[in-house]
Structure formats: C-alpha cells, structure tokens
C-alpha positions as CSV (number, residue, x, y, z in Angstrom):
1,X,12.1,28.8,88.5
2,X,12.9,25.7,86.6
3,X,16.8,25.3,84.8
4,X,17.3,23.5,81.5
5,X,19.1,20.7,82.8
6,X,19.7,17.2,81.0
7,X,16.0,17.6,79.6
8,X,14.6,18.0,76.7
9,X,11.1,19.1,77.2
10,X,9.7,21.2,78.4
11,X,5.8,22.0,79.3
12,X,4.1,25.1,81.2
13,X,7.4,25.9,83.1
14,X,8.5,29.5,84.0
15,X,11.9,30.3,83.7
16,X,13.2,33.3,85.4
17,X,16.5,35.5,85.6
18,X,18.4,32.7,83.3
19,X,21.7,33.7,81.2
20,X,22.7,31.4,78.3
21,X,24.8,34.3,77.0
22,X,26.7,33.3,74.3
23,X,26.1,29.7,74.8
24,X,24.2,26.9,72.6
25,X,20.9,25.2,72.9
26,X,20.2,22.3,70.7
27,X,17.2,20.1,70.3
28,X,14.9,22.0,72.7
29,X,11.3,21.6,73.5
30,X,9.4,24.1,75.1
31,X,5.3,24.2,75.0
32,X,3.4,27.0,76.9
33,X,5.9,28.1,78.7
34,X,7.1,31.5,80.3
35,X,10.5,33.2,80.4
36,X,11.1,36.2,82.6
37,X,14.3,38.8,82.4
38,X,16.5,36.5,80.9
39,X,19.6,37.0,79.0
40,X,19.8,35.6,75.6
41,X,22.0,37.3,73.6
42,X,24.6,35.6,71.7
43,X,22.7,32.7,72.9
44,X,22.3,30.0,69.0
45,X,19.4,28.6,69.6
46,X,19.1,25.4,67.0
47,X,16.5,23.2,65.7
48,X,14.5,24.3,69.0
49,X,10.6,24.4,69.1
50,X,8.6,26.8,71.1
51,X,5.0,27.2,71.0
52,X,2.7,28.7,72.6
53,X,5.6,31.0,74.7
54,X,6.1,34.2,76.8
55,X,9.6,35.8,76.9
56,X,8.8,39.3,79.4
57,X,12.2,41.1,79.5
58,X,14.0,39.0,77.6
59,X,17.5,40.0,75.9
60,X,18.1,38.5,72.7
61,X,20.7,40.8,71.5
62,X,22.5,38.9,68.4
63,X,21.0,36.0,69.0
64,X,20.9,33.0,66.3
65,X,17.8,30.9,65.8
66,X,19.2,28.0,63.1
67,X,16.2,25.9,62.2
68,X,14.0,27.1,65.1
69,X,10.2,27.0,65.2
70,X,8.7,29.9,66.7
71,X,4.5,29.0,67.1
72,X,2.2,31.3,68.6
73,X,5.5,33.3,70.5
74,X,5.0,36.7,72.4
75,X,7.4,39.1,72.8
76,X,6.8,41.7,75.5
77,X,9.4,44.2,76.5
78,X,12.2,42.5,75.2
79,X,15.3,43.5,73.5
80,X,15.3,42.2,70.1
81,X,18.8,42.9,68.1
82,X,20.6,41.4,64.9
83,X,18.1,38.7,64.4
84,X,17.9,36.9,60.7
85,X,14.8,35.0,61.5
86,X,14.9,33.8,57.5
87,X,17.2,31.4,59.6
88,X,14.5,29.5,61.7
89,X,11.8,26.9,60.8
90,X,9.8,29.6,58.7
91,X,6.9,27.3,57.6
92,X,4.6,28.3,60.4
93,X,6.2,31.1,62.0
94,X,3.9,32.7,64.2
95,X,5.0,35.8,66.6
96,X,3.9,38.6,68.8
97,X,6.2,41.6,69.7
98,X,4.4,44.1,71.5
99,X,6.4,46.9,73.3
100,X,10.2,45.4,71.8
101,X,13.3,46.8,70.9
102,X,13.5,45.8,67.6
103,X,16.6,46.8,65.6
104,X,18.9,45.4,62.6
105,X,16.5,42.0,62.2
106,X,15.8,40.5,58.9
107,X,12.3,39.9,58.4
108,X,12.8,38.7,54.2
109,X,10.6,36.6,52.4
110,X,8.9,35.4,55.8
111,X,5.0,35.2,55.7
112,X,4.1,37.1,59.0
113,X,0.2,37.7,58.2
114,X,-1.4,38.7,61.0
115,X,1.0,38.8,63.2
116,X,2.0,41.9,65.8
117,X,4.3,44.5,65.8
118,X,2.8,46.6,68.2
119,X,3.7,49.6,69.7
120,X,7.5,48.8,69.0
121,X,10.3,50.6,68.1
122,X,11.5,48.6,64.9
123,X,14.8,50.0,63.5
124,X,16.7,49.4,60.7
125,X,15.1,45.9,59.9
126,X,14.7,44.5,56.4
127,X,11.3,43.4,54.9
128,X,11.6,42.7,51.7
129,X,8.9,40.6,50.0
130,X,7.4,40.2,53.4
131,X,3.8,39.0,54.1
132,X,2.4,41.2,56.6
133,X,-1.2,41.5,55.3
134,X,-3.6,41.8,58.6
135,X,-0.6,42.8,60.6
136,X,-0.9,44.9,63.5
137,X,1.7,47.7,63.3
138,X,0.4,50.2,64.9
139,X,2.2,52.9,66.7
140,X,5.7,51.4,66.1
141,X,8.7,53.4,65.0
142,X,9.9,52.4,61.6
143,X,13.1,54.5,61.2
144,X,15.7,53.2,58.4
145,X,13.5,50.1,57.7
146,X,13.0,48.7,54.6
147,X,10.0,48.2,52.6
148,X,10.5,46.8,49.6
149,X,8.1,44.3,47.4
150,X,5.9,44.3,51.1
151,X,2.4,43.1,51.4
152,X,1.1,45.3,53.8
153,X,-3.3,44.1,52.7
154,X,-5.0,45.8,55.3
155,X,-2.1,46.1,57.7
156,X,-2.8,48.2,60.7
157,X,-0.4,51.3,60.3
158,X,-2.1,53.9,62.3
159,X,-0.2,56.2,64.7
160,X,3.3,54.6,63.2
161,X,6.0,57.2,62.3
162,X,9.3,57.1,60.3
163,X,8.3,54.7,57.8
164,X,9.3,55.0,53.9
165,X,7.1,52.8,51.8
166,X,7.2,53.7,48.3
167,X,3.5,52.5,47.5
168,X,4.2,52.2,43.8
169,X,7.0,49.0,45.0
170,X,4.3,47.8,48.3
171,X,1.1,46.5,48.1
172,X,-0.7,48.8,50.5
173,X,-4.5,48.7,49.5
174,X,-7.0,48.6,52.2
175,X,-4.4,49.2,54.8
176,X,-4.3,51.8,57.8
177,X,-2.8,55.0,58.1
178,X,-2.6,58.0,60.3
179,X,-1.9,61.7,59.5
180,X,0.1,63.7,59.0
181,X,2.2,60.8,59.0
182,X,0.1,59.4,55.8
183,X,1.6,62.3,53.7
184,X,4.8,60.2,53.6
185,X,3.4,57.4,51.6
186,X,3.6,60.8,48.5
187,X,7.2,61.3,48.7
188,X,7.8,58.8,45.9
189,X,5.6,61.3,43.4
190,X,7.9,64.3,44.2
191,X,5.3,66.5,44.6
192,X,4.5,69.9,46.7
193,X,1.6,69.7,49.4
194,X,0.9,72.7,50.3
C-alpha cells in the first residue's frame, strides 16, 4: 500500500484502507491506479486527474470533485452519495459504476454515452438533459430519479425497475426494455391496461 505523501503523481499504485475523510486533495495525479476500501467521504477532491482507475469499496459519501477529471474510472462496490459531478472536468468524463450505491448525485447536462450504470441501485439522482445514449443500465434501481429532457438512444434498460421516464419529454428510440416493467414508460398517456 502506497500513501499520498509530498507527491504528486501518481502511476499503477494500489492504495488500500486509506481515510481522507473530510480532508482536501489538490493538484493530484493518478494514472492506472487502484484504490481498495477507502474512506472518501467529505473528502474535496480539486483539479485532480484520474484515468484509467479502480476504486473497489470505496466510500465517497458527500464527496466534492471541483474541476476533477474522471477518464476511463470504475466504480465497483462503492458507496456513491451527494455527488454533483456537473462540478468536475466534464469535457471527457468517462465512468463505470457497476454494483454502487448511488443516491442524491447530479448527473445534469453531462454527456455520459456509453458509459455504465450497471446493476446499481441509483436513487434519487438528477439527469436532466443527460446524454446516456449506448449506456448500459441494466438491472439498476431507479427509484425517485429524474428523467427529464434524457437521451436514452439505444440505452440498455432491461431488467431495471422504478424508473419514471415520461417518453413524450426523453428520447427513448431504439433503447432496451424489460416487462412488465416496460408498461411504466404508458403512465404518461393515462390509460387502462387491462
């Protein structure tokens, strides 16, 4: 296990069981590099770069990401809470989350295509005039998320549940869906299924 010391830079290290709870990292570099059970929550992360990382177990509970570039980022297992990632570096903003916690994140105007958020429980997060076209959402939990002005162009939506996308307000052509769950995407029309 490597700690963040004086440097900088940072290339194929592993980090395990480190806190920077509610603490501040500035002018990071980190390329291909692994993070394991680590506590990050409250942690404000600014103008830091990481590409090409693993976080496995990672808390990131109200954690702020100021001018941050995410590039090529998985998520696995981690606790994802409070995030407004409208706040990083979103020119190439690039992420996997694949079994997450996601709740109360804001997800706005970000273009996301084919990303992953896979098999997640993704609560309450906001993703208006989001570009998730190609996106792998598959057999997440969308409960009290919004879907509002959303490309969802052939986004993977099978086995999800709890969503509400009005598809009169999303673009949702050529996308994915599972029944019954599908029947949802009439509740806009107000009409009777029997």
């Amino acid at each position: 296990m490597k700690s963040f010391g004086n440097s900088n830079e940072f290339q194929d290290a592993v980090f395990k069981n480190v806190s920077l709870e509610d603490q501040k990292l500035t002018n990071k570099l980190f390329f291909n590099c692994e993070f394991q059970n680590c506590n990050f929550s409250y942690t404000n992360f600014e103008s830091c770069l990481f590409e090409d990382c693993s976080f496995f177990n990672c808390n990131f509970s109200l954690s702020q990401m100021r001018k941050t570039q995410i590039r090529g980022v998985t998520f696995t297992n981690c606790k994802i809470m409070g995030i407004d990632f409208t706040k990083c570096d979103t020119l190439m903003i690039d992420f996997s989350i694949k079994e997450c916690n996601v709740k109360s994140c804001i997800f706005s105007d970000l273009c996301l295509k084919k990303c992953f958020l896979y098999k997640s429980a993704v609560i309450e997060c906001d993703f208006v005039n989001t570009d998730l076209s190609e996106t792998d959402l598959s057999q997440s939990d969308f409960s009290g998320s919004l879907f509002h002005n959303t490309n969802l162009f052939k986004a993977n939506l099978t086995k999800c549940i709890n969503y509400n996308i009005d598809p009169l307000k999303n673009n949702i052509r050529k996308a994915e869906f599972s029944l019954p769950e599908a029947l949802t995407l009439l509740n806009t029309f107000e009409i009777k299924i029997q």
